[in-house]
C-alpha positions in Angstrom: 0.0 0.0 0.0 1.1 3.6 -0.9 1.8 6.3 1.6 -1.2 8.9 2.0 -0.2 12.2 0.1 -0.5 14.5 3.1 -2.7 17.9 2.6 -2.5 20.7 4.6 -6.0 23.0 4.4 -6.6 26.0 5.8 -10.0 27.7 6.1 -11.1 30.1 8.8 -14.9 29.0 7.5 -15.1 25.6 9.6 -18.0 24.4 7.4 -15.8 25.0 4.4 -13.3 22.9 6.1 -14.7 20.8 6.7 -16.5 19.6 3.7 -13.0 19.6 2.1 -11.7 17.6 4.9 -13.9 14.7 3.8 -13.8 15.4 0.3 -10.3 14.6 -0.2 -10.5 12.0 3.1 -12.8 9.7 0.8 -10.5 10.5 -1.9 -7.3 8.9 0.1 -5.4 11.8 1.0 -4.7 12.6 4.4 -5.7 16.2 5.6 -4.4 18.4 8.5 -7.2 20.7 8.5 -6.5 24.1 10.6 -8.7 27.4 11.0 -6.0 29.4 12.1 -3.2 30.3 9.2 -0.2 31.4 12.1 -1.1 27.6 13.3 -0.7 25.7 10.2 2.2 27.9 8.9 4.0 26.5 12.4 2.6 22.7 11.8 3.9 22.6 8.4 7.3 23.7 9.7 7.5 20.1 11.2 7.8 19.0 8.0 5.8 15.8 6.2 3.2 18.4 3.6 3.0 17.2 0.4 0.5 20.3 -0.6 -1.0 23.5 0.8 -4.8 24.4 0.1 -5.4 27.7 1.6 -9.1 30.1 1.9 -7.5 34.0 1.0 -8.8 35.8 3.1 -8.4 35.2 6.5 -7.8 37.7 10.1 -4.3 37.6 10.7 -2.4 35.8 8.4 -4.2 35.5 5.0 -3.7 33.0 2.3 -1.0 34.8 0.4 1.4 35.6 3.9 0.9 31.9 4.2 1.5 30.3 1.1 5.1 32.9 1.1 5.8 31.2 4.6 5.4 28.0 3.2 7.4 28.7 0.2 10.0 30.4 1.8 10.8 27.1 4.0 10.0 24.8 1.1 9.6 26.1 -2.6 8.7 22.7 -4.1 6.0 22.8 -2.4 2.7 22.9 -4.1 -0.3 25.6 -2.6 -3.9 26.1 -4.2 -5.3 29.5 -3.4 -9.1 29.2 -2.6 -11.0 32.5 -2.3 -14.6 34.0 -3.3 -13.2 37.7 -4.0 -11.8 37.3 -7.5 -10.5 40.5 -7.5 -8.5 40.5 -4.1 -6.0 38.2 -6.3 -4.8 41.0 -8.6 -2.3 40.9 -5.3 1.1 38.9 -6.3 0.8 35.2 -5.1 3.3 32.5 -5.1 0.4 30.2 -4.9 0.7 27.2 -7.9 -3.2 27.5 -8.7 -5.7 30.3 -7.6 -9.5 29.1 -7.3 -12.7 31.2 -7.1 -14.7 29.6 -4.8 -18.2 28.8 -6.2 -16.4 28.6 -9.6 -15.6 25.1 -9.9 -16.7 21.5 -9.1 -15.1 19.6 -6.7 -13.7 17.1 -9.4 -11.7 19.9 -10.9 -10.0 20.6 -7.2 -9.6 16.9 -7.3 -7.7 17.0 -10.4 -5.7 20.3 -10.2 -4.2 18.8 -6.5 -3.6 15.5 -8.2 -1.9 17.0 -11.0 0.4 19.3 -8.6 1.4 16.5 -6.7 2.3 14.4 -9.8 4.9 17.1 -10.8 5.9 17.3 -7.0 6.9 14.0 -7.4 8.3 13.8 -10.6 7.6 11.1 -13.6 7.6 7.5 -12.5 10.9 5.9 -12.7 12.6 8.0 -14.7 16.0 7.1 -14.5 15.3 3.9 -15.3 14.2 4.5 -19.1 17.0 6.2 -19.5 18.7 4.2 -22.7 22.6 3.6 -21.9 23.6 5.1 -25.6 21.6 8.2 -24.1 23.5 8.3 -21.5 26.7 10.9 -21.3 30.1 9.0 -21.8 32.4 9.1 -18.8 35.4 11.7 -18.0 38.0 9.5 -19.1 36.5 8.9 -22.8 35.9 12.5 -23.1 39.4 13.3 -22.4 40.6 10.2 -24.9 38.4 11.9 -27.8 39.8 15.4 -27.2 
C-alpha cells in the first residue's frame, strides 16, 4: 500500500473545512485541517506536507502571507489558493493555482491537486528509461576523444 499524500488545508470558514476535509478524506489523501493560518504555517514547519490548500482571506495571516511562509521554507512545495473575491487576487501570489470559490466542481479541485502533486513527485521511474547510448560517456573517454 502507498503512503497517503498528506494535505494541509486552511479555512477560517469551519463548514468550508470541513467539507474539504472529507472530500479529499474519501479521496485517500490525508488532511491536516486548521482554521488558524499562524497555526498551520508552524505545523507545516514540522515537516511531512505534500500540498497546501489555503481560503485568502483570513484575520491575521491571509492565504498569500501563508503560502510565502510555506514557500520560503520549502519552494517545491505545491499551494492552491481558494478564495470568493476574485479581485483580491490582482495581489502577487506564489500560490501554484488560484480558485474562485463557487467557480468550480469539486472534481476539478480533485484534479488540479492531483496533478500538482504528480509534478511534485516527478515522472515514475525516470531514470530507469534512460537508454545507456543516451546516457553521457564518462570523464576519461571524453578526455581520450579530445
Amino acid at each position: 500500500m502507498k503512503p497517503k499524500r498528506t494535505i494541509l488545508c486552511v479555512d477560517d470558514n469551519e463548514q468550508s473545512l470541513s467539507i474539504r476535509k472529507v472530500m479529499l478524506e474519501t479521496r485517500g489523501y490525508r488532511v491536516l485541517a486548521y482554521s488558524d493560518a499562524q497555526q498551520a504555517l508552524d505545523r507545516f514547519a514540522e515537516g511531512g506536507v505534500d500540498l497546501v490548500l489555503t481560503d485568502l482571506v483570513m484575520p491575521g495571516v491571509d492565504g498569500c502571507k501563508l503560502i510565502q511562509g510555506v514557500k520560503d521554507r520549502s519552494p517545491e512545495t505545491p499551494a492552491i489558493l481558494l478564495s470568493g473575491k476574485v479581485k483580491i487576487y490582482e495581489q502577487d501570489s506564489k500560490a501554484d493555482v488560484f480558485l474562485a470559490k463557487g467557480m468550480y466542481i469539486p472534481s476539478d479541485l480533485l484534479e488540479r491537486i492531483r496533478l500538482l502533486l504528480v509534478r511534485k513527485r516527478g515522472p515514475k521511474r525516470a531514470h530507469a528509461r534512460t537508454p545507456v547510448h543516451a546516457q553521457a560517456p564518462p570523464e576519461s573517454s571524453k578526455a581520450a576523444t579530445a
